[in-house]
N, C-alpha and C positions, 0 to 999 in steps of 0.2 A: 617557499612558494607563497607570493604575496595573488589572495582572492582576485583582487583585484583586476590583476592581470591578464584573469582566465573571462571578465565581463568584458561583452562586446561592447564597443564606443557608442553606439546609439545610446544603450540604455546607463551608459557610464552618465552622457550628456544626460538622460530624461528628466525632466521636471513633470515629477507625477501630479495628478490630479487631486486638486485639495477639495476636501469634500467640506457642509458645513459643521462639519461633528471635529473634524480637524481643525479647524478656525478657531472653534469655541470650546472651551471642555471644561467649563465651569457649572455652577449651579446656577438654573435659572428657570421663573412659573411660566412665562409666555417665550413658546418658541418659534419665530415668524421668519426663520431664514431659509429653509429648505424647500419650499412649498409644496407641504405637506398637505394632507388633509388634516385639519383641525378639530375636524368634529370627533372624529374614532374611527373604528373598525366595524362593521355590519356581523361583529362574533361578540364572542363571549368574551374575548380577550380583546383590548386592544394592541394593534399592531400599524396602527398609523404612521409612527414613530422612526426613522431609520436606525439599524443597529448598530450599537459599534463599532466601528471599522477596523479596528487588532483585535480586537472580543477579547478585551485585557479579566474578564471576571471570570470567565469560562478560562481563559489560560491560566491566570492564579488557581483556581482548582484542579488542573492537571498537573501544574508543578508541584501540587503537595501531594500526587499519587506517584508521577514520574522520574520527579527528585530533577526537574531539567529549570530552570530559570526561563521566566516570558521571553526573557531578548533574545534568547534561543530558539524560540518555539512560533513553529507558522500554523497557523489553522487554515485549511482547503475546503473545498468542495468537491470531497473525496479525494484519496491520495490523485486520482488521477489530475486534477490540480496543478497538485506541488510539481508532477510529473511533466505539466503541462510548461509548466513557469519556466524549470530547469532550463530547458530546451530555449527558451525565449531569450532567458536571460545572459546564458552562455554560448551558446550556438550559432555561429553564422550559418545565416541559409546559404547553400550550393558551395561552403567550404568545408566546416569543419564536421567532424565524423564521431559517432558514439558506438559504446560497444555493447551489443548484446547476447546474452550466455541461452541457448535455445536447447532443450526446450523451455519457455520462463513466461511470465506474465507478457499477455499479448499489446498490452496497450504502450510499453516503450517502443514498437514499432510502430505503430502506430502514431504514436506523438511526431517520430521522428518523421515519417512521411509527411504531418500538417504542414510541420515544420520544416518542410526543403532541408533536414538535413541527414548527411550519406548514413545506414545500418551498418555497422559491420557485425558479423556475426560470428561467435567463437562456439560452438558446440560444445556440451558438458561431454567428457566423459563417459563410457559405459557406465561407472559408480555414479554418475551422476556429480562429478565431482568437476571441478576447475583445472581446464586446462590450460595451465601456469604459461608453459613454454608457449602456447599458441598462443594464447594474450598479449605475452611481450614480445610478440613477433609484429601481430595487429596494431599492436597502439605508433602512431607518429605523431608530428608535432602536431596534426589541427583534431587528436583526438580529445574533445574535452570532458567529455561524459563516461563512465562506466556504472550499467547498473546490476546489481548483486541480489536474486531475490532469495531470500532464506531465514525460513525455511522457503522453499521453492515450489514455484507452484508453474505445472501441474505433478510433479515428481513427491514432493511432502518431503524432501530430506534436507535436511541441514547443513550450509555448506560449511568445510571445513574453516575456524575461526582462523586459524596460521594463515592459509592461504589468502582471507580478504586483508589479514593486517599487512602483510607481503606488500600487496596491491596498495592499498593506503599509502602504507611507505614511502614506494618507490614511483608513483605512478604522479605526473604533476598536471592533475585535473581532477574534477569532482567523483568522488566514487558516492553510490548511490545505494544502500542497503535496504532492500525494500523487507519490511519485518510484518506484513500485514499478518499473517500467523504466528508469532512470536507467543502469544501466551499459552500455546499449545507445545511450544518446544522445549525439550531440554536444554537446548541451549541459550546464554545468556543473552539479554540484548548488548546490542553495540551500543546504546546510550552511555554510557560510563566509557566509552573511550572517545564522546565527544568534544574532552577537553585535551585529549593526546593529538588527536589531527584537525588539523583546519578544514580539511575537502573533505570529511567523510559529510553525507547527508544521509540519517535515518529517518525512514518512511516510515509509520503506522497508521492505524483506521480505527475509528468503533465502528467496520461493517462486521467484526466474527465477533470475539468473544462478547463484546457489548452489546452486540443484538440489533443495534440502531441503524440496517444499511441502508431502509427509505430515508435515514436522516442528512447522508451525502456529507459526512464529515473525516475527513483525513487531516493525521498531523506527521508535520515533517521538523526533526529537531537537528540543528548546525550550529555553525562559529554565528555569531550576528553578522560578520559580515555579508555571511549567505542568506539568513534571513534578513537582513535591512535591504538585499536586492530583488526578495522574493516580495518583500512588504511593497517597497517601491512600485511594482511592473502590476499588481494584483489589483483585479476590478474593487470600485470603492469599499461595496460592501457583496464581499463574495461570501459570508455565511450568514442567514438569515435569522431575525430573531427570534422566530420558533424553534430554528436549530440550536442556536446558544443558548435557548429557556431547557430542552427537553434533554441538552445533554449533559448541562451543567447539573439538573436534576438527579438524571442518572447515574453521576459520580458519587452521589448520595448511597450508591447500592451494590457498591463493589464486593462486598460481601456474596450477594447473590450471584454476581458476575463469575467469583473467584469458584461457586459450587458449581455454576453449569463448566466451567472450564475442568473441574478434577472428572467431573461426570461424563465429559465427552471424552475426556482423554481413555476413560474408564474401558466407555464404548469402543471405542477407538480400539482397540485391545482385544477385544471380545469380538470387534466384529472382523478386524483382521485371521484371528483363528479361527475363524468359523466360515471365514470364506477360503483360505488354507485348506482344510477339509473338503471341500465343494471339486466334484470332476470336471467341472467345466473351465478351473482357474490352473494355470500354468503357472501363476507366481504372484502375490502380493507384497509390494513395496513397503519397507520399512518408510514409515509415517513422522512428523515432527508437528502435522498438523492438523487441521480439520477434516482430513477428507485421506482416500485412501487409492493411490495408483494400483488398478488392478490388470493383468494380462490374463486374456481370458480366451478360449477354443476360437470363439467366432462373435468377435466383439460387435458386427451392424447388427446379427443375430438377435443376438441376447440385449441390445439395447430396445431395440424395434419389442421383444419381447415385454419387458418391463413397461415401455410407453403403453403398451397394449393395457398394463394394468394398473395404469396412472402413477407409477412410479419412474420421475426422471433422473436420469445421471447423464455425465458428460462422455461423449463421445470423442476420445485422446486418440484413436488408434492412425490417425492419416499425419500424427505429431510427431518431429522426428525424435528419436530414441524412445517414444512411446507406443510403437507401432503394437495393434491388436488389441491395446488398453484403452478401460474406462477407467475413467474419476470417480471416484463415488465418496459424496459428502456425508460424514458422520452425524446418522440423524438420532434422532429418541429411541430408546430401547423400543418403544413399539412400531419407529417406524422400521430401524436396523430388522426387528425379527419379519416385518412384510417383506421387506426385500431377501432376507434370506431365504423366507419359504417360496419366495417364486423361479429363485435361483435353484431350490434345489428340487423344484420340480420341472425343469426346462428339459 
């Protein structure tokens, strides 16, 4: 399966927009091409400056945490971005069809509506798992997307690795693994099988384990030839240089990143048993991530409950195969024990 193939002719033709930072990439004291402001910034920092337009410095610092090479690696303005581009890039509007595994991350439909192009939707599973047969039923020729969230959100489980390599396989269109909780899960990333398939696209963020979600940064890593079409179609400078200053910083402190991560999962653990225990819960999901699928007596109930004492969670129960459940995001031991004690006084 050559990439190529799967990009719509517009953007096969586009002649993307050269910015001045493109034109020029040398060293030099007066910069009089962009028209800029010259004087500074009205802060402490300046920010007069445009930023790099591949943010090649910040991506040399994630390849030496990710092990993935720059020509591989896109930076977004949150994964929803990368999610957005896809679509752009590969999808005729009012022909071709994408597939979504529900219940899953709300914003690939989403995209797909902006984008005039058709949903089809495959349902998980009872397990929560990939319904194989019904996939290979759905896909035809103008299918070119499939996206795989996992760990899965709003469910936390893992999806079976056999099943998405299957799909990779066999399937001759972009498969889309979205890993936004991956540093929570046992299972491995698909990163390392980015040199086995050309169509896989894995998704990541520093909105969870990194802490940084006001910083609106998602990475998506592919063959180059998916990223040189994602580079192509991407506004000039779609991450800011506050963004590439605070995150490039941040990589500085993976160390502390890697403690809240053993520490949530900790939680995670503790507060799944403890809600187990609780009469009000009918069943709590096995988790791969930050947060915990819960089925509960009378889910508008006991949410409305909680609001009442400034404690929010996500209301899943009208989701389908999550019908009666909340979401509940694994907070600090102090904040897990408020919620348990208002749970177990409801």
């Amino acid at each position: 399966m050559d990439i190529n193939d799967l990009v719509r002719e517009n953007i096969k033709n586009l002649r993307p927009y050269s910015t001045a930072r493109d034109e020029f990439k040398g060293q030099a004291s007066v910069f009089l091409d962009a028209n800029e402001n010259s004087y500074g910034s009205p802060l402490p920092a300046n920010y007069n400056r445009y930023p790099d337009p591949l943010q090649l410095d910040l991506k040399d610092a994630i390849s030496k945490i990710k092990g993935v090479p720059i020509e591989n690696t896109f930076l977004g303005n949150g994964s929803d971005e990368a999610i957005d581009l896809l679509f752009r890039a590969f999808c005729n509007p009012g022909k071709d069809n994408v597939i979504v595994l529900p219940p899953t991350y709300g914003m690939y439909e989403v995209s797909a509506n902006i984008n005039d192009v058709e949903i089809r939707k495959v349902s998980l599973l009872p397990n929560f798992q990939l319904d194989m047969e019904k996939i290979a039923e759905t896909i035809d020729k103008n299918t070119k997307l499939i996206f795989i969230c996992s760990p899965n959100n709003p469910t936390g489980n893992s999806i079976n690795r056999e099943d998405i390599e299957t799909i990779l396989a066999n399937f001759n269109g972009i498969v889309v693994v979205d890993e936004a909780y991956i540093n929570y899960a046992r299972q491995k990333t698909f990163i390392q099988e980015l040199t086995e398939y050309g169509n896989l696209v894995v998704l990541q963020t520093f909105s969870k384990a990194w802490g940084l979600a006001a910083l609106r940064l998602g990475m998506a890593f592919s063959s180059t030839k998916v990223i040189d079409v994602l580079n192509k179609i991407k506004p000039p400078y779609n991450i800011n240089q506050a963004t590439q200053d605070l995150a490039f910083e941040a990589l500085k402190n993976i160390a502390q990143v890697n403690v809240w991560i053993k520490e949530s999962v900790a939680e995670r653990d503790r507060l799944s048993k403890a809600l187990n225990a609780l009469n009000i819960v009918k069943k709590v999901y096995p988790s791969d991530a930050n947060f915990i699928l819960t089925e509960v007596t009378d889910a508008l109930k006991i949410y409305d409950t909680l609001v009442d004492q400034g404690i929010i969670v996500r209301d899943r129960s009208k989701v389908t195969l999550c019908e009666g459940c909340l979401r509940i995001t694994v907070g600090t031991k102090e904040e897990n024990d408020k919620l348990l004690t208002v749970l177990e006084n409801f």
